[in-house]
C-alpha positions in Angstrom: -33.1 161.7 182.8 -31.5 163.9 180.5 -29.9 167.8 180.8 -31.8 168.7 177.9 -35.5 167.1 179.7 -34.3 168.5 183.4 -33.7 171.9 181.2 -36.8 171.8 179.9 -39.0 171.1 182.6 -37.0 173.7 184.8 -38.1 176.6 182.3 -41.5 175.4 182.8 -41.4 175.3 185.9 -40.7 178.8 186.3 -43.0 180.2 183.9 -45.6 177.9 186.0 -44.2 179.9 189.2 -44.2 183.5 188.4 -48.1 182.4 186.7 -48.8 181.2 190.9 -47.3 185.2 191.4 -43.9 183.7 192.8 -41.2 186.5 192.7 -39.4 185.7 189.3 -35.6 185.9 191.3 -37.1 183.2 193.7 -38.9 181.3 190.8 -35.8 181.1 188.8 -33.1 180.9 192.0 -35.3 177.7 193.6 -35.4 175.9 190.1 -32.0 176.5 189.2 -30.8 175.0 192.3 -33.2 171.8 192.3 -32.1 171.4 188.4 -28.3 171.5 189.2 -28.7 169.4 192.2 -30.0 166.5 190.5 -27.4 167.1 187.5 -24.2 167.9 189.5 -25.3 167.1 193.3 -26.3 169.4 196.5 -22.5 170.3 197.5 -21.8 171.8 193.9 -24.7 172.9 193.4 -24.7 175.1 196.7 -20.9 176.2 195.7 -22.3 177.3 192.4 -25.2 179.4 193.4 -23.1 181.1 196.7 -20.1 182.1 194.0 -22.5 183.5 191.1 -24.6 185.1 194.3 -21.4 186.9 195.2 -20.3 187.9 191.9 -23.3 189.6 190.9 -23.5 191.6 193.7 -19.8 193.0 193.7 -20.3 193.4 190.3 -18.5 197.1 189.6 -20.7 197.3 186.4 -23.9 196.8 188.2 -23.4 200.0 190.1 -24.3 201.9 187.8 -27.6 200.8 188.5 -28.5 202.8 191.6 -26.7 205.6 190.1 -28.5 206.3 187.0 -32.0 205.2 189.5 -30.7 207.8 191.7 -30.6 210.3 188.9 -34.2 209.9 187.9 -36.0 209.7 191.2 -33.9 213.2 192.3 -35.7 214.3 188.7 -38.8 212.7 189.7 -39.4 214.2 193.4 -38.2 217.5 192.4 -40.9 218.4 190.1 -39.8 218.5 186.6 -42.6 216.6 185.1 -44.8 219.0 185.0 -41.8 221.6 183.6 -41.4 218.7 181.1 -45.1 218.7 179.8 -45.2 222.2 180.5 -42.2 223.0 177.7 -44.1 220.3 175.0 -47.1 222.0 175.6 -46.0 225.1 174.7 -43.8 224.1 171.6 -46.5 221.6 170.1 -49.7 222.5 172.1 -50.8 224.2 169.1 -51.3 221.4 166.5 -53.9 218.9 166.2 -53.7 216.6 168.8 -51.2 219.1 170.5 -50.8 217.7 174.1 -50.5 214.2 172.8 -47.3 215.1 171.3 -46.5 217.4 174.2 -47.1 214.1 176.4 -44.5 212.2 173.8 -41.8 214.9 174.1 -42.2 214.4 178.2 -42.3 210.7 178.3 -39.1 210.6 175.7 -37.1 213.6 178.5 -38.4 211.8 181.3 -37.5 208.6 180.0 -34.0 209.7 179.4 -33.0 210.8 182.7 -35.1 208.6 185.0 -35.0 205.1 182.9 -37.8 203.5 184.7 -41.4 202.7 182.3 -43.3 202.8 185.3 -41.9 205.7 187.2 -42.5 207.8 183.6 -46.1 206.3 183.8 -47.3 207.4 187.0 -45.4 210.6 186.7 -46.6 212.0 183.4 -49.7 210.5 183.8 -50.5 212.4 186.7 -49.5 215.6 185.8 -50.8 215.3 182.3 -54.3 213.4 182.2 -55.7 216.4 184.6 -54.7 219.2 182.5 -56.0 217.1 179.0 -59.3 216.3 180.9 -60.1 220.0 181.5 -59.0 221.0 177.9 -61.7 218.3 177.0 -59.3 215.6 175.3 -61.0 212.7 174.9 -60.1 209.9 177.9 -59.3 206.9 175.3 -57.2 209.6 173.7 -55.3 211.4 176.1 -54.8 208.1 178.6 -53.6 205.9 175.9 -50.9 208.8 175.0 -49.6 208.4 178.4 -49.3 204.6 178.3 -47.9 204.6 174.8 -45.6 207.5 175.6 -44.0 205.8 179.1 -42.8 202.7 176.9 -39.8 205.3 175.3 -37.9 204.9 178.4 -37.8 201.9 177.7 -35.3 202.8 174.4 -34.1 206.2 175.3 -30.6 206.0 177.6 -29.8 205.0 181.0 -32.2 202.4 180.3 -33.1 199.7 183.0 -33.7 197.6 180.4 -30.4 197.4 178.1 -28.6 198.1 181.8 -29.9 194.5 182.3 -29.6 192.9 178.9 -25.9 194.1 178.8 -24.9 192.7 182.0 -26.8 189.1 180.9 -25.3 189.4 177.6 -21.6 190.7 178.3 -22.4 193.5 175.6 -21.3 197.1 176.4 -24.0 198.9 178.4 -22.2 202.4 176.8 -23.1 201.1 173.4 -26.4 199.9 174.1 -27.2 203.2 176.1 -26.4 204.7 172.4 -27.7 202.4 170.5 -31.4 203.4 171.8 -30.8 206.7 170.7 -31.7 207.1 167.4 -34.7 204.4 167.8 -36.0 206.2 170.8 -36.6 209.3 168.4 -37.4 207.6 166.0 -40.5 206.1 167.8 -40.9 209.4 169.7 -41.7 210.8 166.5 -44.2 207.6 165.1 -46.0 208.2 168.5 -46.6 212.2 167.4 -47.8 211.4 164.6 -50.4 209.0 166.0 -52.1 211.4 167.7 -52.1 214.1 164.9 -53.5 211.1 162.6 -56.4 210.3 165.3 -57.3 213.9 166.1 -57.5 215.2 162.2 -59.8 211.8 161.4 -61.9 212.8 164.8 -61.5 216.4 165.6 -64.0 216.0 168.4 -61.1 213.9 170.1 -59.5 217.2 171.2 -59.3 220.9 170.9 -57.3 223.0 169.8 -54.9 225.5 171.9 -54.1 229.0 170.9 -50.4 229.0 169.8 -47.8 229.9 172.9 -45.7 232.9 172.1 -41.9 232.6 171.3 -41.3 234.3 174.7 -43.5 231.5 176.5 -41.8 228.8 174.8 -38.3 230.2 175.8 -39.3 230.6 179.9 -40.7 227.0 179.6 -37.3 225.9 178.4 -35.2 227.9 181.4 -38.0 227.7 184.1 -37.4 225.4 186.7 -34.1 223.9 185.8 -35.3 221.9 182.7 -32.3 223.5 180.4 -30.2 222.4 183.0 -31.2 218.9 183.5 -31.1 218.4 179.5 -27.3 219.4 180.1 -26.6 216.7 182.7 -28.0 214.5 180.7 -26.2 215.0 177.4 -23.0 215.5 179.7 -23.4 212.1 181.1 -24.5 210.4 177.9 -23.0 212.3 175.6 -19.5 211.6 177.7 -19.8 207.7 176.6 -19.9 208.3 173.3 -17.0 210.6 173.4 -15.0 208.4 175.4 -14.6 210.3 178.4 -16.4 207.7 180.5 -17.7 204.3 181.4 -21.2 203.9 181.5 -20.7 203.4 185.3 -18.8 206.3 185.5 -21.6 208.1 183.5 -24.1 207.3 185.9 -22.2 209.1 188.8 -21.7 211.8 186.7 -25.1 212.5 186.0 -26.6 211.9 189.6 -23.9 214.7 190.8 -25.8 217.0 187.8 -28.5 216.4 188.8 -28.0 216.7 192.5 -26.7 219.9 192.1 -29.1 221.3 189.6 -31.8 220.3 192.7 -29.5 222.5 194.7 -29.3 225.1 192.7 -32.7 225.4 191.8 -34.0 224.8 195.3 -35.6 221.8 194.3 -33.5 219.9 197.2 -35.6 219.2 200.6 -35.4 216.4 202.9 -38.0 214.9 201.9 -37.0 214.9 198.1 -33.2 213.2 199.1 -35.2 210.7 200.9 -37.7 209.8 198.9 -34.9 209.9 196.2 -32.6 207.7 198.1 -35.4 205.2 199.0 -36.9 204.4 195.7 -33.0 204.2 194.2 -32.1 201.2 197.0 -35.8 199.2 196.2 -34.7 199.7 192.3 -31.0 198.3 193.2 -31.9 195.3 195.1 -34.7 194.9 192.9 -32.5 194.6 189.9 -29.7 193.0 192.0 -31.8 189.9 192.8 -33.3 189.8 189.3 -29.4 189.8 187.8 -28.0 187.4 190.7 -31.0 184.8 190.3 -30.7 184.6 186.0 -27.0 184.3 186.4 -27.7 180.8 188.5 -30.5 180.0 186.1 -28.0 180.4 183.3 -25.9 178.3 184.6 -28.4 175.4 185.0 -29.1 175.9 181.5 -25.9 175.8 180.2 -25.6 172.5 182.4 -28.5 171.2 180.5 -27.1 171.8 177.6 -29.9 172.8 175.8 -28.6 176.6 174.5 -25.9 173.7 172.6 -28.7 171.9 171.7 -31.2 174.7 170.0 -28.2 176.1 168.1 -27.3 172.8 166.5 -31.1 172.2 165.6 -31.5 175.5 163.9 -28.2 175.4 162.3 -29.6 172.1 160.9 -33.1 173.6 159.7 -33.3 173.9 156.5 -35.5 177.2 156.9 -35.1 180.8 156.1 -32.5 182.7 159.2 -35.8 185.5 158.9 -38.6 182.7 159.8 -36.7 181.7 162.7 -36.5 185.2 163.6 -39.9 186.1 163.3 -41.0 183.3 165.7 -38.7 184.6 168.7 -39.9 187.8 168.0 -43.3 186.7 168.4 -42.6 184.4 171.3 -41.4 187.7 172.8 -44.4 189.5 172.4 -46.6 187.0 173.6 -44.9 185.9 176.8 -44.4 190.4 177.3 -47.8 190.6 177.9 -47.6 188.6 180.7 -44.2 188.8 182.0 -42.7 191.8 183.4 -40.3 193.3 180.6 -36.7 193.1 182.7 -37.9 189.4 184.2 -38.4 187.9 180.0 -35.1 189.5 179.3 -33.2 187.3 181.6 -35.3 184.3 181.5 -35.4 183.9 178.0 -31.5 185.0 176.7 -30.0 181.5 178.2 -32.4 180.3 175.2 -32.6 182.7 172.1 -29.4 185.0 172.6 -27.0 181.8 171.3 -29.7 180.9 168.8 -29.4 184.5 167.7 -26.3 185.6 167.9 -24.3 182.7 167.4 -26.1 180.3 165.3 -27.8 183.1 163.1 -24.9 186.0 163.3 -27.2 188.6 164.2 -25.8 191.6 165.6 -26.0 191.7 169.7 -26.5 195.1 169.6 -29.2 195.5 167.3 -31.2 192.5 168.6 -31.3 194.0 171.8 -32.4 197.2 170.6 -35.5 195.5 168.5 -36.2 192.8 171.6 -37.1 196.2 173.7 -38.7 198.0 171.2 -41.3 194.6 170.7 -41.5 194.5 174.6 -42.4 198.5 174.4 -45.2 196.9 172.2 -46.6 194.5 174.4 -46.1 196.8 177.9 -49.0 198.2 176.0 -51.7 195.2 174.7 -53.9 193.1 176.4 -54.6 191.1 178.6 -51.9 192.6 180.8 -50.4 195.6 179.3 -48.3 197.1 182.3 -47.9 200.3 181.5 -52.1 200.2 181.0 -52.8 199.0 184.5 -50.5 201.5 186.2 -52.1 204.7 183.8 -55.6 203.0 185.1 -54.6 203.3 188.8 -53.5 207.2 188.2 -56.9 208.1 186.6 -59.1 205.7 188.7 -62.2 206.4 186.7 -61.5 205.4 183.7 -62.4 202.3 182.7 -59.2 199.6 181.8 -61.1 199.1 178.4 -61.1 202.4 177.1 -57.6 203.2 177.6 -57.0 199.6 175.4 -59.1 201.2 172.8 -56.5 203.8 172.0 -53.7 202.1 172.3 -53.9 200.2 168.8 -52.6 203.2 166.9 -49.5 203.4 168.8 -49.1 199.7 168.2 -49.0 200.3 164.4 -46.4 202.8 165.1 -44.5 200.4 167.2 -44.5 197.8 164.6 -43.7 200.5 161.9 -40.6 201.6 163.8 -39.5 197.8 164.5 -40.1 197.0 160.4 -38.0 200.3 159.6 -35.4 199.0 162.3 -35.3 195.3 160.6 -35.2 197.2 157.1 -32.5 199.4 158.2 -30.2 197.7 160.6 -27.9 200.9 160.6 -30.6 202.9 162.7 -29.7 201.4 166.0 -26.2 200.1 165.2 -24.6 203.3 163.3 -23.5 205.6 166.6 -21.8 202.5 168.9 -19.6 201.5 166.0 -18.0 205.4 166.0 -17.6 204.8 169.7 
């Protein structure tokens, strides 16, 4: 049997796994072992998986993992998400379809400092859906908002997500943390306009507040350490750009911000450092075993030769470089519905980064940024929109089909922003080249 067939059958074979709800490390760990086994033999194979095991998880780089996870769940347990919604309510509250933009400006802060699309999720979600209900915002409205809104930290820096794609792809994690920026607003700002667009079409959807006063708006932006925490976070970020930093040492900056602004603003119990710490060491190993496992499945395909063999085929097709790019595109959105966002980065760059990058000269960079902006799209659309599920289990009574009934607006926005991104390449690769 050939590498390319023992290749092949090994990537269905975990995609036929995590379907059976087999963790994806294990699925892609137990296949990558019985792959280079036959191919190489048990001894080698054993060798290989022990020294790529060990690598991984010594990996300097990867610490800044726990750091930056450290960073959000201190911002987390410490309150300020409600002080987040709280300042967008009072500088947007006001317009049409107010506290859907307020709920975009918290997702995108949130997003920035804890990095995690479900922690951003569960915590806006809960703090905001209450207050919309008793304004009398419409459910599909206001919880679709939420689930749209969570999918920013996906974009916006110390993101999970380009942490793990720039450790599987050997591309900066500093540029990629900066990369996000712009498209991160940029989306931010699609996502405001969606619900403006909805509630001036329908303005039964929502209400509409009284205007806050400048004096309101200005305590909601020093109340409760939220001035501060926007510091740390432009510090820390901010400090890669200039140069100041690594993106590891960047993550240690900020979780010593942030740890101090919870001191300082007596945010800081017992209960919040352990909670804090907790969550942080389930992230790490979480994200540990996912790295570790698709750097031995990587290995058994590049074994199988079949990254070789896909780049030689398309180099050969006589077909337009943008075709072939529209397909992986939609490949990714398809199998993202499914597949949990971090899990179809790693087990699908052994395949389309060398197709990509090397065959097609695409810019890493900028493919990364529009792989997570399409995966943003489909944490959102049926049949298993993550971000969807989780917004369900914060509200409990409503219904899974009525949050999916206003999601499709922010869908259009997603695909606006990944056609302005395609159009203009410069949007997401402009600040890491003045790095």
């Amino acid at each position: 049997m050939s590498g390319e067939v023992i290749g092949l059958i090994g990537t269905l074979a975990v995609i036929v796994l995590m379907f059976l709800r087999i963790p994806v490390a294990f699925s892609m760990i137990t296949v990558a072992f019985a792959g280079m086994a036959i191919m190489i033999g048990f001894t080698p194979a054993i060798s290989a998986i022990g020294t790529d095991l060990y690598t991984q998880f010594s990996s300097y780089t990867m610490s800044v993992i726990p750091l930056f996870g450290l960073m959000g769940y201190l911002a987390s347990y410490s309150g300020l998400g409600s002080k987040l919604f709280n300042l967008g309510d009072k500088a947007v509250g006001h317009i049409k379809g107010g506290l859907c933009m307020a709920v975009q400006i918290a997702c995108a802060i949130f997003g920035a400092i804890c990095g995690s699309n479900s922690a951003t999720v569960a915590t806006i979600g809960s703090i905001a859906y209450p207050e919309m209900k008793k304004l009398g915002y419409d459910d599909s409205l206001s919880t679709a908002s939420v689930a749209s809104g969570a999918s920013l930290s996906l974009l916006i820096p110390p993101s999970v997500t380009f942490i793990v794609y720039g450790i599987a792809t050997e591309v900066s994690i500093g540029k990629l943390f900066i990369s996000g920026i712009f498209p991160g607003i940029l989306l931010m700002l699609l996502f405001m306009c969606v619900g403006y667009i909805n509630v001036s079409r329908n303005p039964s959807l929502a209400p509409i507040k009284p205007k806050a006063s400048r004096q309101e708006r200005i305590k909601a932006l020093t109340d409760g350490g939220v001035l501060e925490v926007l510091v740390v976070f432009f510090f820390s970020i901010g400090g890669i750009f200039f140069g100041w930093f690594t993106a590891t040492e960047a993550g240690a900056v900020g979780a010593t911000g942030m740890l101090l602004v919870c001191l300082v603003s007596r945010k800081l119990t017992w209960s919040v450092l352990k909670r804090s710490l907790f969550e942080s060491a389930k992230l790490t190993a979480t994200v540990f075993l996912l790295v570790a496992s698709a750097t031995v499945f990587s290995r058994f395909f590049a074994l199988s030769r079949i990254p070789t063999f896909l780049g030689n085929l398309v180099a050969t097709l006589d077909v337009n470089k943008w075709v072939i790019f529209a397909v992986i595109l939609f490949i990714y959105l398809i199998l993202g519905m499914f597949i949990d966002a971090l899990a179809m980065i790693l087990l699908t760059i052994p395949v389309f980064y060398p197709i990509i990058v090397t065959a097609l000269g695409y810019d890493p960079i900028w493919f990364g940024v529009l792989i997570v902006m399409v995966l943003s799209m489909a944490s959102i659309t049926p049949p298993i929109g993550l971000n969807v599920f989780i917004m369900q289990s914060v509200t409990k009574e409503v219904p899974i089909f009525t949050i999916y009934k206003g999601v499709w607006g922010y869908v259009a926005a997603i695909v606006v922003a990944c056609a302005l991104l395609i159009a203009f390449p410069g949007i997401a690769t402009w600040l890491p080249s003045l790095v």
